[in-house]
C-alpha positions as a printed NumPy array, in Angstrom:
array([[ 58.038,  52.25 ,  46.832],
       [ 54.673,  51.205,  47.517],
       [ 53.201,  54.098,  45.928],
       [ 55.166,  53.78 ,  43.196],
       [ 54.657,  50.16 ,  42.43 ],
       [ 50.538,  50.803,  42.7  ],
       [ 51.213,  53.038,  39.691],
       [ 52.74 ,  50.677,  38.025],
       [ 50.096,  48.256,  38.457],
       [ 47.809,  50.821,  36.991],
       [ 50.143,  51.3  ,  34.243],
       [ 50.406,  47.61 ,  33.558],
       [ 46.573,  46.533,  33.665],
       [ 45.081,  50.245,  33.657],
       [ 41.756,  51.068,  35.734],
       [ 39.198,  49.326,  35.213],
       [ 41.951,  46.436,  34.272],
       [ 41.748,  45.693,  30.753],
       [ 41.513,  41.969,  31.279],
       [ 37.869,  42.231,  32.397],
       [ 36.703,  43.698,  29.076],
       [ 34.76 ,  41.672,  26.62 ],
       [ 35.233,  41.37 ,  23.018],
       [ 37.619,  41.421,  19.994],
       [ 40.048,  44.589,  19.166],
       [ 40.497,  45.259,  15.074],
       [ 44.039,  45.253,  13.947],
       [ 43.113,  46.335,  10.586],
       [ 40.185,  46.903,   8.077],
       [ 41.105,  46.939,   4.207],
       [ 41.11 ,  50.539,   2.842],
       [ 37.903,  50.796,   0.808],
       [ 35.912,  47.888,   1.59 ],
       [ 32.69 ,  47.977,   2.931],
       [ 33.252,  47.97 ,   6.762],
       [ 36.125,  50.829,   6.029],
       [ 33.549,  52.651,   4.065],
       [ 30.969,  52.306,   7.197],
       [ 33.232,  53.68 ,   9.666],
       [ 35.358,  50.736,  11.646],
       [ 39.158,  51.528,  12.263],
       [ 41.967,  50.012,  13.481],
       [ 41.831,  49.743,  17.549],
       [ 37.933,  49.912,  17.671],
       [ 36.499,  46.57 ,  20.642],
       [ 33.836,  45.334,  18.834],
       [ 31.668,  43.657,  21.321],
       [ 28.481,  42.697,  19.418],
       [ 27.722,  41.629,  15.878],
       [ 23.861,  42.192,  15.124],
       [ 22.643,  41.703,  18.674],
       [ 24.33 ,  38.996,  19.671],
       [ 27.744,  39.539,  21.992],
       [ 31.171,  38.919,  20.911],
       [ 33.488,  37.822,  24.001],
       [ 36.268,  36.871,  22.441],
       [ 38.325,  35.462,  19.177],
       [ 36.263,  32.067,  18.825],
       [ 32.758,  33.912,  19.272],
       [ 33.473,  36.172,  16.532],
       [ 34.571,  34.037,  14.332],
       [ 31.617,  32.006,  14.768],
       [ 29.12 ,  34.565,  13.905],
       [ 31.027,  35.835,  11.028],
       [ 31.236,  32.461,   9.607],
       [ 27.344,  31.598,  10.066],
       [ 25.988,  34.687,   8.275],
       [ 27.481,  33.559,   5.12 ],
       [ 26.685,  30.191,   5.12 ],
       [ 23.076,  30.669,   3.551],
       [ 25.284,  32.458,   0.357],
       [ 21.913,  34.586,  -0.31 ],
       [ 23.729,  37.673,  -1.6  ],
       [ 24.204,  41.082,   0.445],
       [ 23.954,  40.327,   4.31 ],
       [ 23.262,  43.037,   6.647],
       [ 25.692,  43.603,   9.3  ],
       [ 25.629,  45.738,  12.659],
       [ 28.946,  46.109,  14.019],
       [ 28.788,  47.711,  17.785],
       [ 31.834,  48.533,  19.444],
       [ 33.308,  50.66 ,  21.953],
       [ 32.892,  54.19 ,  19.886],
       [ 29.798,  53.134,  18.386],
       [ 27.365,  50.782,  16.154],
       [ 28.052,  50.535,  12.731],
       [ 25.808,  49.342,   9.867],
       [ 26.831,  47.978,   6.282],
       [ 25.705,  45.637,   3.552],
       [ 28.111,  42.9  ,   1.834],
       [ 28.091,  39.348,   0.177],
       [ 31.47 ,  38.482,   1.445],
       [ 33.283,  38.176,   5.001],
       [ 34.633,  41.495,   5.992],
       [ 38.185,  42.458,   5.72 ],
       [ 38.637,  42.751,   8.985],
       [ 41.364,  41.14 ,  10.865],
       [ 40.715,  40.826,  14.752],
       [ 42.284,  39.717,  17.939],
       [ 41.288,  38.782,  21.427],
       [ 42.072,  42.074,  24.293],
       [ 45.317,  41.922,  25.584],
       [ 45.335,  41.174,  29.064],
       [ 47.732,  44.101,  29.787],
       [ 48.855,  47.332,  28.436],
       [ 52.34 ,  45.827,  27.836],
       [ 53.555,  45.521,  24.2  ],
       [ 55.847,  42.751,  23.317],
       [ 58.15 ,  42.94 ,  19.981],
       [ 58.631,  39.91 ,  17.344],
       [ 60.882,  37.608,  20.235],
       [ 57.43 ,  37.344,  21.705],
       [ 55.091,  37.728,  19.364],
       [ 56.537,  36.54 ,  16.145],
       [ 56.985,  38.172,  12.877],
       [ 60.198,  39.502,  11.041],
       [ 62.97 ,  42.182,  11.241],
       [ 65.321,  43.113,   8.139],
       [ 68.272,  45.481,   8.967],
       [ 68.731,  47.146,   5.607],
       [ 71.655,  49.034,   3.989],
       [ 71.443,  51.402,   1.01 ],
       [ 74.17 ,  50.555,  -1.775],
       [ 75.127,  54.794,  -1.544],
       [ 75.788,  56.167,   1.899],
       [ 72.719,  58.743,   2.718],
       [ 71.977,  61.881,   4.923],
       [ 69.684,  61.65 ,   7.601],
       [ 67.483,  63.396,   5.062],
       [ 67.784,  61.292,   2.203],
       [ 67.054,  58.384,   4.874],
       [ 64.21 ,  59.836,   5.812],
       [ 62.919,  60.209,   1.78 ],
       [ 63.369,  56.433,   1.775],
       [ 61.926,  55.589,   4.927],
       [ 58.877,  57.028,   4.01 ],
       [ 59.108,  55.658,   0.618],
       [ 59.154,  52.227,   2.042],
       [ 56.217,  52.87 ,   4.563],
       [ 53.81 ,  53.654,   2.056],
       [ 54.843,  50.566,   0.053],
       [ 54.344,  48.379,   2.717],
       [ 50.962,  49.715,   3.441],
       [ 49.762,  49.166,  -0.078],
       [ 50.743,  46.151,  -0.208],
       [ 48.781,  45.254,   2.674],
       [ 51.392,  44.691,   5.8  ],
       [ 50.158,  46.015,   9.107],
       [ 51.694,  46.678,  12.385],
       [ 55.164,  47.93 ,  10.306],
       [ 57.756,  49.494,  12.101],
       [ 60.394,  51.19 ,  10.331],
       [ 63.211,  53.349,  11.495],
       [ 66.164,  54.93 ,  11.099],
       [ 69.673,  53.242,  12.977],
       [ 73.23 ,  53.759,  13.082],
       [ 76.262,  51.772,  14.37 ],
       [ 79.313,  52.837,  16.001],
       [ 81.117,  53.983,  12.645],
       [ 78.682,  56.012,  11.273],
       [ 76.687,  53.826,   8.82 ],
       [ 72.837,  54.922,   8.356],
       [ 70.595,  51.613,   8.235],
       [ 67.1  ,  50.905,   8.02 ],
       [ 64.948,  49.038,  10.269],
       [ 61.998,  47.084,   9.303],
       [ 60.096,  45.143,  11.645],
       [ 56.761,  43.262,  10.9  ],
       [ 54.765,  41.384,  13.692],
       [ 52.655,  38.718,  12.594],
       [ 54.486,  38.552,   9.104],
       [ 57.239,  36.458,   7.255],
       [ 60.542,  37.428,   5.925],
       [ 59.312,  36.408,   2.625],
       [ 57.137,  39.672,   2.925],
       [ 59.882,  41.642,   3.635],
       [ 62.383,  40.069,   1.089],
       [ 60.472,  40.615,  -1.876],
       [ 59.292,  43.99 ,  -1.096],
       [ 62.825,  45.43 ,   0.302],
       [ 65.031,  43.001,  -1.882],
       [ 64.483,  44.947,  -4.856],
       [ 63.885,  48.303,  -5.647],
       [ 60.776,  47.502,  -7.601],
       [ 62.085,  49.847, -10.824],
       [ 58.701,  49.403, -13.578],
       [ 58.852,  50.012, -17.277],
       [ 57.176,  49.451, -19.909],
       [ 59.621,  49.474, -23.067],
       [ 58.174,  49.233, -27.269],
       [ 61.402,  48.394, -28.587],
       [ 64.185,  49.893, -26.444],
       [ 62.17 ,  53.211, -25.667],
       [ 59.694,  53.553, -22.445],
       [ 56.559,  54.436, -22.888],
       [ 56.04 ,  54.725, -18.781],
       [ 57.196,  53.613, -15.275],
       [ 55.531,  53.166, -12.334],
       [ 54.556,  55.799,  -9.675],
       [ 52.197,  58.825,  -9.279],
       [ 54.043,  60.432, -12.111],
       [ 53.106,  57.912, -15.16 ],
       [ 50.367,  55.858, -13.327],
       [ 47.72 ,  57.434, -12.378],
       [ 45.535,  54.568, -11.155],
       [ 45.845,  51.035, -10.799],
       [ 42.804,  48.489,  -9.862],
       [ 43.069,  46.775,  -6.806],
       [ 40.602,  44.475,  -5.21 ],
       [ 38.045,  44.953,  -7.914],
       [ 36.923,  41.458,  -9.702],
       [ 35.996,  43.774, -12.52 ],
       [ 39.118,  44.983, -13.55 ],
       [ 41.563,  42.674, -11.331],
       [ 41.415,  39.435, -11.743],
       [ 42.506,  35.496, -11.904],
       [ 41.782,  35.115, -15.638],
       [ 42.494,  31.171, -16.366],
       [ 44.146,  28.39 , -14.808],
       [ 45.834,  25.422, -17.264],
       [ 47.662,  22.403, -16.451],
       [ 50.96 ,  22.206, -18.099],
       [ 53.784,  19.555, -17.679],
       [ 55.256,  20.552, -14.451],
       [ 52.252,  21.643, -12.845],
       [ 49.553,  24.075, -13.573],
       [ 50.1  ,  28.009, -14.663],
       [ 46.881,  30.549, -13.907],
       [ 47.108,  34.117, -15.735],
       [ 46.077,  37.206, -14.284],
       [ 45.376,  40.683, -15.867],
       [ 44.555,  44.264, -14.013],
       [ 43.721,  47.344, -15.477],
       [ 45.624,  51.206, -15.135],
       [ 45.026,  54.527, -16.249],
       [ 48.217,  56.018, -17.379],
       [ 48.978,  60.172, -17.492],
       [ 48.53 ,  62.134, -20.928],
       [ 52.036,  62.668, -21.602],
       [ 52.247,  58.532, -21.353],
       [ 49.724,  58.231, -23.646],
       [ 51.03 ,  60.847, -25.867],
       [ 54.169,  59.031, -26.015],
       [ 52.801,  55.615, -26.992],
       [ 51.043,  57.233, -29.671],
       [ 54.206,  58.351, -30.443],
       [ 55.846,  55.02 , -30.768],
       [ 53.468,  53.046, -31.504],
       [ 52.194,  55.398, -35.358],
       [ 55.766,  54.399, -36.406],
       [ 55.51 ,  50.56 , -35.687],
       [ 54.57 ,  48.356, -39.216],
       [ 52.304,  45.149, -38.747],
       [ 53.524,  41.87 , -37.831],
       [ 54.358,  39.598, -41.009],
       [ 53.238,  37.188, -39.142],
       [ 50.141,  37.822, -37.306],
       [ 48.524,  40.513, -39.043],
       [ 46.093,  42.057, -36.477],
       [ 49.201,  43.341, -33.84 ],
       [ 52.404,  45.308, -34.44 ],
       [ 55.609,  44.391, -35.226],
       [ 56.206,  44.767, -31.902],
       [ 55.404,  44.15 , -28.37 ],
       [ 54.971,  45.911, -25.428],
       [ 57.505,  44.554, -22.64 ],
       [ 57.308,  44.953, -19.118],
       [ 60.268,  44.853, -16.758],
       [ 60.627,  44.884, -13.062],
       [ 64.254,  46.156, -12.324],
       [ 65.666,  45.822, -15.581],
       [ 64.537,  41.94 , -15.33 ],
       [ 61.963,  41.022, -18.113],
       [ 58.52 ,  40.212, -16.713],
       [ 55.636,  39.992, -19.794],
       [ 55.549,  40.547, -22.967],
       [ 52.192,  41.758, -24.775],
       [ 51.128,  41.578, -28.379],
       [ 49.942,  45.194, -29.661],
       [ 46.982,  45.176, -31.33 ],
       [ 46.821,  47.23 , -34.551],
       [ 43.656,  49.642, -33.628],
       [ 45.736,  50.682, -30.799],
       [ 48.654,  52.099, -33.274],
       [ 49.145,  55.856, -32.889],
       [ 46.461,  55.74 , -30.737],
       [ 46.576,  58.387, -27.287],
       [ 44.605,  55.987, -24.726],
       [ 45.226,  56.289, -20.855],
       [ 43.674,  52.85 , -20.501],
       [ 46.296,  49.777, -20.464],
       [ 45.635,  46.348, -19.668],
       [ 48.725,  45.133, -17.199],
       [ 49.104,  40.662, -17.711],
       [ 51.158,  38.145, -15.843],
       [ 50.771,  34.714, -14.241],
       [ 51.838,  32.493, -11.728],
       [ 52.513,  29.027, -11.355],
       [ 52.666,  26.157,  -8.665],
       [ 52.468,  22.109,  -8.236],
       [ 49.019,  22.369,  -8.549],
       [ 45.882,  24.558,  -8.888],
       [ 45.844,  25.942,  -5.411],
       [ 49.774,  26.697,  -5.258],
       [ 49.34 ,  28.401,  -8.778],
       [ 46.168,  30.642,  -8.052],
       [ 48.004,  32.025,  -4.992],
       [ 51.286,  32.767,  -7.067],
       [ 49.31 ,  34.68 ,  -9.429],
       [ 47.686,  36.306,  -6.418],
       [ 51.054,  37.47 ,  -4.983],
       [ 52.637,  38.317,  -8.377],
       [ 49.795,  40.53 ,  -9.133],
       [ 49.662,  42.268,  -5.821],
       [ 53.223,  43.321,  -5.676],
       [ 53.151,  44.327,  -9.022],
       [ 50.043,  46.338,  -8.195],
       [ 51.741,  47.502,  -5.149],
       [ 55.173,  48.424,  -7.131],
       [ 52.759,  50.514,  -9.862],
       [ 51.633,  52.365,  -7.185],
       [ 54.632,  53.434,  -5.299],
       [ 57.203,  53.866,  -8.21 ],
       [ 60.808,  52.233,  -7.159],
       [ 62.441,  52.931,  -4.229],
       [ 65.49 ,  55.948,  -4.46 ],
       [ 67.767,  53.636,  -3.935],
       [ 68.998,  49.769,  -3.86 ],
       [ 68.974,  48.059,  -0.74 ],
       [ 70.761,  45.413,   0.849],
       [ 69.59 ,  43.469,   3.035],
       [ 72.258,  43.04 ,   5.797],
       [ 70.483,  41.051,   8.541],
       [ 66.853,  39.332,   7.944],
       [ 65.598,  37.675,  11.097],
       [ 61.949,  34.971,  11.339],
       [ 60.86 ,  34.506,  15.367],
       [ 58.162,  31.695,  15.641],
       [ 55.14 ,  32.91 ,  18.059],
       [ 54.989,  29.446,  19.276],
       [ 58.575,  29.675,  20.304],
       [ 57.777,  33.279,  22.111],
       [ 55.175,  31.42 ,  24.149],
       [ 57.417,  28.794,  25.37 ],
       [ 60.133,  31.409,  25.939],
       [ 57.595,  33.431,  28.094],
       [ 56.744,  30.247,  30.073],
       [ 60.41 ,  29.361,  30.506],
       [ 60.953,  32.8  ,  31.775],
       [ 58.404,  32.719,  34.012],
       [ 59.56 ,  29.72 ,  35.398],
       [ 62.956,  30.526,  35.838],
       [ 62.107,  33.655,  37.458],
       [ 60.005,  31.559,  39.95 ],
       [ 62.839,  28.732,  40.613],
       [ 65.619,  31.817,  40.739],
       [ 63.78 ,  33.723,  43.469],
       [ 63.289,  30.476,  45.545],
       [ 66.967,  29.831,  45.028],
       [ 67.694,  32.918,  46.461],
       [ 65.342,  33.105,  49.132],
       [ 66.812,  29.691,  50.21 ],
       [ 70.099,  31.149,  50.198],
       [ 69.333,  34.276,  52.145],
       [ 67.489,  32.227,  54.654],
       [ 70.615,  29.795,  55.146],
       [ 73.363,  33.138,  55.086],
       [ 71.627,  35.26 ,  57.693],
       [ 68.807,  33.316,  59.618],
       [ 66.39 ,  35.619,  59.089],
       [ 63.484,  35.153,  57.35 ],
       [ 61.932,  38.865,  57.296],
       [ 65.011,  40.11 ,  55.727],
       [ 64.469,  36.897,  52.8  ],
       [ 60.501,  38.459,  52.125],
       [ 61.941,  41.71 ,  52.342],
       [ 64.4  ,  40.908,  49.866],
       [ 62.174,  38.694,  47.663],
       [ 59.394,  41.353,  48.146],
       [ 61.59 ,  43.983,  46.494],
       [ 62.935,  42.012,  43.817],
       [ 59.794,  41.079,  42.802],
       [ 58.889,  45.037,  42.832],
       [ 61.327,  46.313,  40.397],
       [ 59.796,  43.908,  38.03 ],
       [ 56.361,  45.022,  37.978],
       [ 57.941,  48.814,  38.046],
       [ 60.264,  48.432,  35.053],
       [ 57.014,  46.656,  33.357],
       [ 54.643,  49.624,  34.074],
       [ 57.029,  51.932,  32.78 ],
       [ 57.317,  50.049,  29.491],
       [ 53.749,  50.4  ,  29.302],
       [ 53.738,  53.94 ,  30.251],
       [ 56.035,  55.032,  27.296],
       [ 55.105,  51.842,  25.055],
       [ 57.972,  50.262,  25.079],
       [ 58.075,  46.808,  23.198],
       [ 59.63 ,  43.948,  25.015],
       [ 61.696,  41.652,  23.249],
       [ 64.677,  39.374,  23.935],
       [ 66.68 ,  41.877,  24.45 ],
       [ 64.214,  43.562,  27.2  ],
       [ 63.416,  40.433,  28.764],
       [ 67.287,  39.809,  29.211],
       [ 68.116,  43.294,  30.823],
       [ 65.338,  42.716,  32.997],
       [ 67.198,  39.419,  34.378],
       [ 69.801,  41.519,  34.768],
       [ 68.574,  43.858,  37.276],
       [ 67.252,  41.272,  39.174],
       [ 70.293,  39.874,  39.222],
       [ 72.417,  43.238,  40.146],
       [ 69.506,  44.06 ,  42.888],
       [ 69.523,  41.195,  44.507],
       [ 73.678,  41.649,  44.787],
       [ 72.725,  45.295,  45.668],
       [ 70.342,  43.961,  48.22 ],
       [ 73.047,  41.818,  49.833],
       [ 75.829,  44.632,  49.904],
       [ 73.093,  46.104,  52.354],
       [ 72.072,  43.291,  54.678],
       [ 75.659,  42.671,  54.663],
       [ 76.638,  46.627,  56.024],
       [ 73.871,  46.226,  58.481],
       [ 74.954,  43.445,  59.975],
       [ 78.894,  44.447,  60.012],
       [ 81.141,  44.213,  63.175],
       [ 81.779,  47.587,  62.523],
       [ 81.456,  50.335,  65.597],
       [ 78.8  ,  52.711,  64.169],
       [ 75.056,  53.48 ,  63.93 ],
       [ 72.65 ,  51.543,  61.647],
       [ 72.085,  54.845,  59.628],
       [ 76.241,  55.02 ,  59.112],
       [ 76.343,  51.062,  57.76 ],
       [ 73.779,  51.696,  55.179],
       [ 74.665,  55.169,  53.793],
       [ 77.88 ,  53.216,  53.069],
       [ 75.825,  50.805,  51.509],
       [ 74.103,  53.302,  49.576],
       [ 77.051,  54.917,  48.46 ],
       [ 78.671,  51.761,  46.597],
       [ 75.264,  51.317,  44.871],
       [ 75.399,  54.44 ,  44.034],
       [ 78.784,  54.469,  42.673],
       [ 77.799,  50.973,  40.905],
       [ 75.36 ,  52.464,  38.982],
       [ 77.196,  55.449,  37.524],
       [ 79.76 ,  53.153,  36.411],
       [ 77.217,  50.969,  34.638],
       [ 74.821,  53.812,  33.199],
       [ 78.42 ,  55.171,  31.25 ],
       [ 79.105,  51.442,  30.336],
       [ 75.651,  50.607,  28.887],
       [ 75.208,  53.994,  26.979],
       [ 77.15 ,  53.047,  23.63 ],
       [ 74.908,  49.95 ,  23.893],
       [ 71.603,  52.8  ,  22.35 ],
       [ 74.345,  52.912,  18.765],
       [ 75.898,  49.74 ,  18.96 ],
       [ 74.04 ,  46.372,  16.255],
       [ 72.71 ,  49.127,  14.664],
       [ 70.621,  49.694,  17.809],
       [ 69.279,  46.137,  17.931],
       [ 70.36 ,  46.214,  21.92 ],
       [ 68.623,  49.098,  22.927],
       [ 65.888,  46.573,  24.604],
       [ 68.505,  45.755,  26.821],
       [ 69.882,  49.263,  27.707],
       [ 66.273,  50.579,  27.916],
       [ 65.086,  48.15 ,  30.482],
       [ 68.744,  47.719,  32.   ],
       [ 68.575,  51.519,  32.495],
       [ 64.979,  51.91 ,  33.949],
       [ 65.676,  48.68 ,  36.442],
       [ 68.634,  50.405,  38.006],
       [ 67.44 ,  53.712,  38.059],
       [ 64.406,  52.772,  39.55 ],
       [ 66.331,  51.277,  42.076],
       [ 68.927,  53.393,  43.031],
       [ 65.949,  55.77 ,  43.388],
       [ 63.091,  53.886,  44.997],
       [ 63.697,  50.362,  45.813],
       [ 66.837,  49.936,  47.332],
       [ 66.445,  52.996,  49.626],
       [ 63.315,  50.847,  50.107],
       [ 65.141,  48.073,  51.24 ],
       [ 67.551,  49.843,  52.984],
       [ 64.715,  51.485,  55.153],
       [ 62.975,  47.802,  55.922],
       [ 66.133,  46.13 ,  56.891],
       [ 66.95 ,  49.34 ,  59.096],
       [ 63.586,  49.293,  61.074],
       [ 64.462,  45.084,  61.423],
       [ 67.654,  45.626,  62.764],
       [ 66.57 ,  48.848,  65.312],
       [ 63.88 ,  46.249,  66.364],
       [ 66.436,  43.275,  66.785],
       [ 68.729,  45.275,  69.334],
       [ 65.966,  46.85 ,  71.313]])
């Protein structure tokens, strides 16, 4: 047991432990900018930022900050981190988004760390394969549009049905609502024929993060509020500009604005209208690959509206780029977890965990009068813990609510295991030591069997939302059926030998 929980202590906090390192780890760099372009990626430590050294969160956002306060154009940045130093020019703070170093190798899902979690249905039932088309559909939309840390997969309940799950760290459900909510279906219609639709097979580029071709155009007050505009730029394939040639050399002139069409060019996002644009008459029967995408967004004020157009044009951007998803989804389950409420849960726990292993220390103490066999106990109890948490950071493993709770749960079952034991050892009972606790051992033994059968359906079962619980459940009591409880089997034998010599 011993050498097994040093492992797990090397699993946990890994050698030299993590928590002595200095610095900030990246959790993303925008494709194409300037520090992606120079080399930094996702996981890099940066410790330095031109000479000076970066301990944590607050120091690099410090430095950052005071380069561009002087606003004199391009600054030179060095960037040294663990795999290296990395130079590049810019006149704007890098898109970089950075956190302090963990303090352990452990990985904690959205009950922890915040974020969201949609469990989505597709309107058709679909094959494995076809579920895999759409999860990887969906993957690459989210990571245009931006989203990091995405975890999608494929899950199944008891009857059968195929679902999708989608969970974001960090993020809102808003993200995931608009995104998965709709299938994000473009086209562009002249009249009631399309001239193209988003995806790789119409649009062949769209401009993204480029202030010279994607842009905030105007901003206006109006009587509700104010409404800012926004227009991007795309290069559409020949055959699309073949076909609004097409269209557009049998279209008269408006009666009453001579310089466009009689008509316009509509946009719709699935099958909802979006924009409506005004042709212009040197454009008719024209083959250009060049088209100039519009919308706007709107708010209370100035500050609500500019961000509205923001977000319109992203996701429109984003939908462009991706084409619609296969199918429609429905979202059957969309779940928000506060960080701030997964820090006071891990302090509750913690605190429970404390007041529940004085409890039963107390208790031991009181039943049998022997205060080696309580640290024995508490000792072991408090081993399986740290084992089950270095073998979720062995293979990984997030811990959520789910986790957390089927960790309680083999504390609780060990410390009734535990009992069982001390009990058989200290039975009335004419035979040996060794013959009282291979009893012992063999209704654990049974007990678990019984238990592993009963918490397998748990892996299908919520659309495998519980398999935190069975996971951790699992790895508790097989850990100690296997190490810890012939453990504590083994110290409570050597106390009782010494007791009756």
């Amino acid at each position: 047991m011993l050498i097994v929980l040093a492992l797990a202590l090397l699993s946990i906090f890994s050698f030299p432990p993590i928590f002595l390192e200095k610095g900030v780890v990246i959790k993303s760099v925008e494709s194409n900018s300037t520090a992606s372009e120079a080399g930094l990626s996702q996981g890099e430590i940066i410790t330095s930022i031109n000479g000076i050294k970066i301990d944590d969160f607050e120091d690099y956002s410090q430095k950052i900050l005071s380069l561009f306060e002087s606003n004199e154009g391009n600054v030179k940045i060095v960037v040294t981190t663990n795999q290296g130093t990395f130079v590049f020019y810019t006149d704007e703070i890098p898109e970089i988004i950075v956190e302090d170093i963990p303090k352990t190798r452990l990985k904690t899902g959205l009950d922890l760390q915040g974020g969201a979690r949609a469990l989505v249905q597709p309107e058709v039932p679909l094959s494995s394969a076809e579920m895999s088309d759409l999860i990887a559909v969906s993957s690459e939309r989210f990571n245009v549009y931006g989203l990091k840390d995405v975890k999608i997969r494929q899950v199944s309940d008891l009857s059968g049905n195929n679902y999708m799950l989608i969970e974001i760290a960090g993020a809102t459900p808003s993200d995931l609502k608009k995104l998965v909510g709709e299938q994000g279906k473009f086209e562009a219609k002249i009249g009631n024929e399309t001239v193209f639709t988003g995806g790789n097979q119409d649009i062949t580029y769209v401009c993204r993060n480029d202030a010279t071709c994607a842009r905030i155009k105007a901003c206006y007050p109006t009587e509700t509020g104010e409404y800012c505009s926004y227009s991007f730029s795309i290069h559409v394939s020949e055959e699309a500009a073949k076909l609004h040639a097409q269209i557009t050399g049998e279209l008269g002139m408006n009666a009453s604005n001579p310089g466009y069409l009689d008509k316009t060019i509509d946009f719709y996002v699935d099958d909802q209208l979006t924009n409506s644009l005004l042709i212009s008459k040197n454009l008719q029967g024209l083959e250009t690959t060049s088209v100039q995408i519009q919308g706007s967004g709107s708010g209370q004020d100035r500050k609500t509206a500019y961000e509205d157009a923001e977000e319109s044009m992203r996701q429109l951007q984003t939908i462009l780029i991706t084409g619609s998803l296969p199918y429609k989804l429905e979202i059957v389950k969309l779940d928000t977890i506060s960080p701030v409420i997964g820090e006071e849960f891990s302090k509750l726990i913690l605190i429970l965990g404390l007041a529940c292993f004085g409890a039963v220390a107390f208790i031991i103490f009181a039943r049998y009068r022997t205060f080696k066999a309580s640290l024995a106990l508490l000792f072991t109890s408090f081993s399986e813990i740290l084992i089950i948490l270095g073998i979720a950071a062995l293979i990984n493993w997030n811990l959520d609510l789910p986790s957390i709770v089927g960790i309680l749960v083999t504390i609780g079952t060990g410390v009734d295991q535990q009992i069982v034991i001390l009990d058989e050892s200290k039975s009335k009972r004419a035979e040996s030591i060794k013959q009282k606790i291979k009893v012992a051992l063999f209704i654990i033994v049974a007990a678990y069997l019984t238990t592993t059968i009963s918490l397998l359906p748990l892996w299908w079962a919520g659309a495998g939302l519980l398999k935190g619980f069975m996971v951790t459940t699992l790895i508790g009591l097989t850990m100690g059926v296997l190490v810890t409880r012939p453990a504590f089997a083994d110290m409570i034998k050597l106390l009782e030998e010494k007791y009756a010599s």
